[in-house]
C-alpha positions, 0 to 999 in steps of 0.5 A, spaced: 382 707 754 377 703 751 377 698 755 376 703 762 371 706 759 367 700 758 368 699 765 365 706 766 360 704 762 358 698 766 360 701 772 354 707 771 349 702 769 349 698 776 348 704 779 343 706 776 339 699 777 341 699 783 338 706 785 331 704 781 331 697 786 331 702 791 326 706 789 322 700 788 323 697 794 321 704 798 314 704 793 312 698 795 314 700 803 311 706 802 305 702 800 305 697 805 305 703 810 299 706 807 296 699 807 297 698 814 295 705 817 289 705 823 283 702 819 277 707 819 272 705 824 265 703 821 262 707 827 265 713 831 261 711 838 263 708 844 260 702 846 259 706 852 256 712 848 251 707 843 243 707 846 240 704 840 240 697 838 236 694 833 237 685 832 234 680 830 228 684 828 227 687 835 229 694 838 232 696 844 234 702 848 239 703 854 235 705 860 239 708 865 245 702 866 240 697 862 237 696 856 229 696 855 224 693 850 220 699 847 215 694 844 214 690 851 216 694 857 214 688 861 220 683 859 226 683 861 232 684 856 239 681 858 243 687 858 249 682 858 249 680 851 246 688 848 253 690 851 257 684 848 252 687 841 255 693 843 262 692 844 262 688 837 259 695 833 264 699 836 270 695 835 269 694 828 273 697 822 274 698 815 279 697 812 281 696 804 275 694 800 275 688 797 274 687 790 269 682 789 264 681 782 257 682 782 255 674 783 260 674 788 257 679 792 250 675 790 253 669 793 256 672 800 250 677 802 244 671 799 242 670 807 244 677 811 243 679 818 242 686 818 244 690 825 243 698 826 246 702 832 245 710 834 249 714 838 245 720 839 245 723 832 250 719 830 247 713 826 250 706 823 247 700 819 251 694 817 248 688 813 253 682 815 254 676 809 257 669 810 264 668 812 269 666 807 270 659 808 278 660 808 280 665 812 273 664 817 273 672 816 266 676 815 264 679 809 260 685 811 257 692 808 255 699 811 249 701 806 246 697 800 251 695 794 256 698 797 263 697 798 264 689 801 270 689 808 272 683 811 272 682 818 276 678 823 271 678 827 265 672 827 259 677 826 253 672 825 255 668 831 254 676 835 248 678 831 245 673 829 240 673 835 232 674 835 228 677 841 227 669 844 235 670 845 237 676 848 231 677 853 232 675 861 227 669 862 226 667 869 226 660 868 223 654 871 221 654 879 226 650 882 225 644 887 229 645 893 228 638 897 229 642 904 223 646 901 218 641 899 211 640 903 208 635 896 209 633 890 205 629 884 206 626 879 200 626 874 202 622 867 196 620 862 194 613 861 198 611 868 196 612 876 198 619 879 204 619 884 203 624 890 207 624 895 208 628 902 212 630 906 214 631 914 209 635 917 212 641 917 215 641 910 221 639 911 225 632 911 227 630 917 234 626 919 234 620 917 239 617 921 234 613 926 231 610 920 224 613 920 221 616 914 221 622 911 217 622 904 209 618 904 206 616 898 198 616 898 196 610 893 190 610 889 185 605 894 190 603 898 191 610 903 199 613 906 205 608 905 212 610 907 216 612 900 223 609 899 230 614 901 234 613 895 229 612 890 225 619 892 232 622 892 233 620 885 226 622 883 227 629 887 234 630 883 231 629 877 225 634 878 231 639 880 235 637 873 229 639 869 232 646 866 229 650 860 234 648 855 232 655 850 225 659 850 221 658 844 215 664 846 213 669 851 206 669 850 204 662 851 198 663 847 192 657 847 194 656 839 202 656 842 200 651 847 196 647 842 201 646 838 207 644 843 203 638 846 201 643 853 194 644 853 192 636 854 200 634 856 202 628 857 204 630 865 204 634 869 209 635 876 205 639 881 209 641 888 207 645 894 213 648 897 215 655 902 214 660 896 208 657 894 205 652 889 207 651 882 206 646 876 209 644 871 206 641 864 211 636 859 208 637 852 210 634 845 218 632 842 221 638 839 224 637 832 230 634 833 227 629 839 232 631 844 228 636 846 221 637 850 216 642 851 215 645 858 210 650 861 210 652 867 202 653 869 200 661 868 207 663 865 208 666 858 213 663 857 214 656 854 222 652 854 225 646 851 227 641 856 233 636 856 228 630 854 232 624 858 231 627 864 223 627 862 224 620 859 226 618 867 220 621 870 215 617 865 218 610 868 217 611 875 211 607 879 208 608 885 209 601 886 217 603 886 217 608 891 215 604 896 218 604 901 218 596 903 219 594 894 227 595 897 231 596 904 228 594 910 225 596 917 230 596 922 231 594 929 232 601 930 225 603 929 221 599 933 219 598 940 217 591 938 213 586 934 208 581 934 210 575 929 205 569 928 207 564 922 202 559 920 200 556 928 206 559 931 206 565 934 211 570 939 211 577 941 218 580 941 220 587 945 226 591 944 230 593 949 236 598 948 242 596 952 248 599 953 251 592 957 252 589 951 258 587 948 259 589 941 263 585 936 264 588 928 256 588 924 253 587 931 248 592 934 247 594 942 240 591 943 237 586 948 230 583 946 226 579 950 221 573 947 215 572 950 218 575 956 225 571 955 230 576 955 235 573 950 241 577 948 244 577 940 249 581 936 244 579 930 236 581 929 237 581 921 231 576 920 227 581 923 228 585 916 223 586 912 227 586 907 227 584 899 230 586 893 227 591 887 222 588 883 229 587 878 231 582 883 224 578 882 223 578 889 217 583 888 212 585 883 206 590 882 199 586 884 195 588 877 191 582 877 183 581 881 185 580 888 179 579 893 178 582 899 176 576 902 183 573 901 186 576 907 181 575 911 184 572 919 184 564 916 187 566 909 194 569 912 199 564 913 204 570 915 203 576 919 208 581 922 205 587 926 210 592 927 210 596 934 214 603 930 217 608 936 215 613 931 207 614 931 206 620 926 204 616 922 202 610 923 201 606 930 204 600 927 205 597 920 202 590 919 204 585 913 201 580 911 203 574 907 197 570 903 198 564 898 195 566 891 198 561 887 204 556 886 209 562 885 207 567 890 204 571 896 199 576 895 203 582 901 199 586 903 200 592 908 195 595 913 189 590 910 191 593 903 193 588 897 200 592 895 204 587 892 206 580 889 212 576 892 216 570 891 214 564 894 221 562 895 223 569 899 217 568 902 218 561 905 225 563 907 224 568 911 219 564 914 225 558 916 229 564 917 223 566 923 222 560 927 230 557 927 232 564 929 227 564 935 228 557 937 235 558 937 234 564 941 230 561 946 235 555 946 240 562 949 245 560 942 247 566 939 246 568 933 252 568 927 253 575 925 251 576 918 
């Protein structure tokens, strides 16, 4: 009997620990629950409904179905980002207060970005702390000393911007190469670039080989401008894009300190809208960024400083349209070629009754009146290689006037060109100017030096290949 009492006993205190589990566990369910029940949210509005914002030391108000900047109605705001602003106030929630000292809450306000938003009457400030550097949520309040929430949402990267930031600036102009009549290039300390374009502001094809781009060189008058080299220059222009805003009043104390008032360039272009000018200042802080203003503008940005680094290295003299490619056969009615005392007159016959082989060309050419047929004319390219090469080289030194006087030359080639816009011909002259180089000079100007020894081949070049032509051998296709 003792026995089965016992096991009564034991039995009944099972239960009763059994039931006392299960109390528990629906405690702490019942906890769980309320702690997990729909947050409260820190602004009863919809984003929709908000039409006061104030960020980053600036007021907004909506305005319609944009935003307006009350204090300086003249500036544009970027509604984009007041509404993303807006979306983030009215999704965000309080849940549980977080139990945090004092101190800790010293250390996770130190440095708060304060955000307020109304909707009608209804009104909202938040103070946003840092964010916690385990979790990355955010520790925030709705009013001074007031209870700490956490948010999983990064709240300084939404509010953490300034006027600069949430405004719409126009940017730089934009240099459309389709557009564009002229452009210059004016750098402290260096000669000034200016350029011109085809007559009616627009470059024309360049399938035939004529020039679409002119260069006006200090005292040496108009020169073609190389394609490819003005293409690149022309891309870099139309790369040069604000990088950030720094301010939007540019005023004479603003321009001072960035370099902008004596800049160290300045990029000038006329195009179909009009004129425009742009001044390159100081390095930022970083020295990955430079100061840019448009002239007459309120703005003034920060540019990508590689794309200033490559305007600071071009030259007039790489521009030129004879530093590299050449003139071709295409382009010319004819040439006159004198080499020391030998000299000949060449025209340039298009003919369609020519075979033509790989690397040939149909062209019939008739020296001094004697018709010869080539498939190859390369050696009347006037071609040499970029300055890099060693071919060519920026005349920098004296040179005299007298120096190209007719009894100097040692070799002048006068270019009939079929396009006459610009010039009826193009005459270059060769003269000895010392034991490594000739003095190139173009239309009677001194533009540059070249190698002797590309020069002498070119003058073998020359007089083999019209000896031989003459002597109706077909020249080797090159």
């Amino acid at each position: 009997m003792k026995k089965q009492i016992r096991t009564l006993a034991v039995l009944g205190l099972i239960f009763l620990l059994s039931v006392g589990a299960w109390a528990g566990i629906r405690i702490r369910f019942a906890d769980a629950g309320a702690a997990v029940s729909p947050a409260v949210r820190a602004f009863d509005a919809a984003a929709g409904d908000i039409d006061r914002v104030e960020v980053g030391g600036a007021s907004f108000v909506r305005s319609g179905s944009g935003w307006g900047l009350p204090a300086d109605s003249s500036l544009a705001v970027d509604n984009t980002k007041l509404n993303t602003i807006c979306d983030v106030i009215a999704g965000l929630t309080l849940g549980r207060p977080v139990d945090v000292s004092g101190t800790e809450a010293a250390r996770f306000f130190s440095e708060p970005l304060r955000v307020s938003a109304a909707a009608g009457e209804k009104t909202v400030s938040l103070i946003v702390g840092q964010e916690n550097p385990v979790t990355g949520e955010t520790y925030f309040r709705t009013q001074e000393d007031g209870p700490v929430y956490l948010s999983a949402t990064h709240l300084r990267t939404a509010f953490d911007q300034d006027l600069l930031d949430l405004i719409a600036v126009p940017g730089l102009p934009a240099i459309d190469a389709a557009a564009l009549k002229h452009f210059e290039i004016l750098r402290e300390g260096q000669e000034d670039i200016s350029v011109t374009c085809a007559p009616d502001g627009r470059p024309e094809s360049d399938h035939s080989g004529e020039f679409k781009y002119f260069l006006t060189l200090k005292d040496r008058g108009e020169v073609p401008a190389n394609q490819d080299k003005m293409s690149e220059v022309l891309g870099v222009l139309a790369g040069m894009k604000p990088h950030g805003c720094v301010s939007v009043t540019a005023s004479q104390e603003e321009l001072a300190k960035y370099g902008l008032d004596s800049p160290e360039m300045t990029v000038r272009f006329a195009d179909t809208a009009g004129t425009h000018e742009i001044c390159i200042g100081n390095e930022d802080e970083s020295g990955l960024l430079r100061y840019v203003w448009e002239t007459g503008s309120r703005y003034i940005y920060t540019t990508e400083f590689t794309s200033v680094v490559n305007l600071q290295y071009v030259t007039a003299e790489g521009l030129c349209a004879l530093n590299t490619g050449y003139v071709g056969v295409s382009s010319l009615n004819g040439l006159d070629v004198r080499v020391k005392d030998q000299a000949w007159h060449i025209d340039v016959i298009e003919s369609t009754d020519i075979e033509v082989i790989s690397g040939g060309s149909p062209y019939r050419f008739a020296i001094d009146g004697t018709a010869v047929d080539t498939y190859d004319f390369t050696m009347l390219y006037i071609n040499f290689a970029d300055p890099k090469g060693e071919k060519l080289f920026p005349l920098d030194a004296a040179f005299s006037a007298d120096m190209l006087s007719p009894d100097k030359v040692e070799m002048q080639i006068d270019l009939d060109l079929k396009n006459k816009t610009y010039f009826d011909t193009v005459s270059l002259q060769f003269v000895p100017y010392d034991q490594n180089y000739y003095v190139l000079a173009v239309n009677g100007q001194p533009r540059l030096l070249a190698n002797k020894l590309e020069v002498g081949l070119m003058e073998e070049k020359l007089t083999g290949g019209f000896a031989a032509l003459l002597r109706g051998e077909t020249l080797p296709v090159n």
